[in-house]
C-alpha positions in Angstrom: 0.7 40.5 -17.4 -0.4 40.5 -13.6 -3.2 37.7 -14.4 -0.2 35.5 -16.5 1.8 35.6 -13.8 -1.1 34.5 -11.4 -1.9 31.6 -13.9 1.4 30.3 -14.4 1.8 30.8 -10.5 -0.9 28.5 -10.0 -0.2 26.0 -12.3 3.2 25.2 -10.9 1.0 25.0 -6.9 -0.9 23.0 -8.5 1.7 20.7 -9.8 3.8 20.5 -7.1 0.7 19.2 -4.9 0.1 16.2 -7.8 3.5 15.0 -7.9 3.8 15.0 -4.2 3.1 11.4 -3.1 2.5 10.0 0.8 3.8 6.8 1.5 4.5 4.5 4.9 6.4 2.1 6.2 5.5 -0.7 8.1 5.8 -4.9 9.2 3.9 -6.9 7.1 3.0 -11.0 7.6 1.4 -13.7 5.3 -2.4 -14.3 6.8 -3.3 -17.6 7.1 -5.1 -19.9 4.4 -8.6 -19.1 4.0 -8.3 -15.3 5.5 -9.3 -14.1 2.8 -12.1 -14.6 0.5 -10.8 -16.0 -2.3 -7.4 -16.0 -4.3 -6.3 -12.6 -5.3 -4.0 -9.8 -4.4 -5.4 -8.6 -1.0 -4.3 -7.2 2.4 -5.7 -6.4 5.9 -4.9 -3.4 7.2 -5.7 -1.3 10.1 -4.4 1.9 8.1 -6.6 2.3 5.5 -10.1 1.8 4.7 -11.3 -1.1 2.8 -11.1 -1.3 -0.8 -8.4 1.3 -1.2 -6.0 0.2 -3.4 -2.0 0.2 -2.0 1.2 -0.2 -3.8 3.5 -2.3 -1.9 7.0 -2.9 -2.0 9.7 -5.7 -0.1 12.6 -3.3 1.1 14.7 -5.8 1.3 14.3 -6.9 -2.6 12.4 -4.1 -4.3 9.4 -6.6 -5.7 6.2 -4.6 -5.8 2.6 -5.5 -6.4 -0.8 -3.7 -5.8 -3.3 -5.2 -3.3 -7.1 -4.0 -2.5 -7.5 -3.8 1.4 -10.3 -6.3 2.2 -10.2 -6.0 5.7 -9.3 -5.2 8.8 -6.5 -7.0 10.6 -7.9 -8.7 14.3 -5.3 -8.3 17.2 -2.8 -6.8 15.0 0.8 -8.1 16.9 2.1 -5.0 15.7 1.8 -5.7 12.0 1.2 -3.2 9.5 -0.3 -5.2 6.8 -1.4 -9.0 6.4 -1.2 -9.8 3.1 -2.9 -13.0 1.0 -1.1 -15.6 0.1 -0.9 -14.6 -3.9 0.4 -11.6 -3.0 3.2 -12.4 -0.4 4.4 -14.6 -3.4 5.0 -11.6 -6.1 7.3 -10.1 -3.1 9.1 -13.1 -2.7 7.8 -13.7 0.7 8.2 -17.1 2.9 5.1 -18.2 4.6 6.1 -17.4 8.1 8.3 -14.4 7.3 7.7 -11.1 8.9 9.2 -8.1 6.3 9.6 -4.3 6.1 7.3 -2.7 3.4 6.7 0.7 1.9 3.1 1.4 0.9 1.4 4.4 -1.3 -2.0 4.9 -2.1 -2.9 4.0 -5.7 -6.9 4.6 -5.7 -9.7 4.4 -3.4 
């Protein structure tokens, strides 16, 4: 009975820490043509390392999409994230427009 208990104990600790997600908030800009590489669904960042994989989503019109981080974001103004130019466009994003995201790690 004692070890059940200890094994059903667990299983809910263990659940609880899987369901509990991190996320952030932050300003995030449109980099300039040619920042990046090549066309895709990329950001710089100078939060997390490169080639994690974020979710991010426009607080003003709940539009998600998931970027790879590619790089590191030089003299960040106070941004966040940078984001290429295929991506800013799935969250409805003008060129020159400066928004409020919400982020969460989807995979490293």
């Amino acid at each position: 009975m004692k070890r059940l208990t200890i094994s059903i104990l667990l299983v809910f600790i263990s659940l609880s820490i899987l369901a509990a997600e991190e996320s952030w908030q932050g300003n995030a800009a449109v980099a300039r043509r040619g920042e990046f590489e090549a066309e895709g669904l990329y950001a710089a960042s100078n939060s997390f390392p490169e080639n994690t994989m974020v979710a991010v989503t426009n607080l003003d019109n709940g539009k998600s999409v998931t970027v790879t981080i590619r790089k590191r974001i030089d003299g960040s103004a106070g941004l966040f994230l940078l984001l290429s130019e295929s991506a800013a466009s799935v969250l409805a994003m003008r060129p020159s427009e400066i928004i409020r995201v919400e982020t969460r790690v989807t995979g490293i």
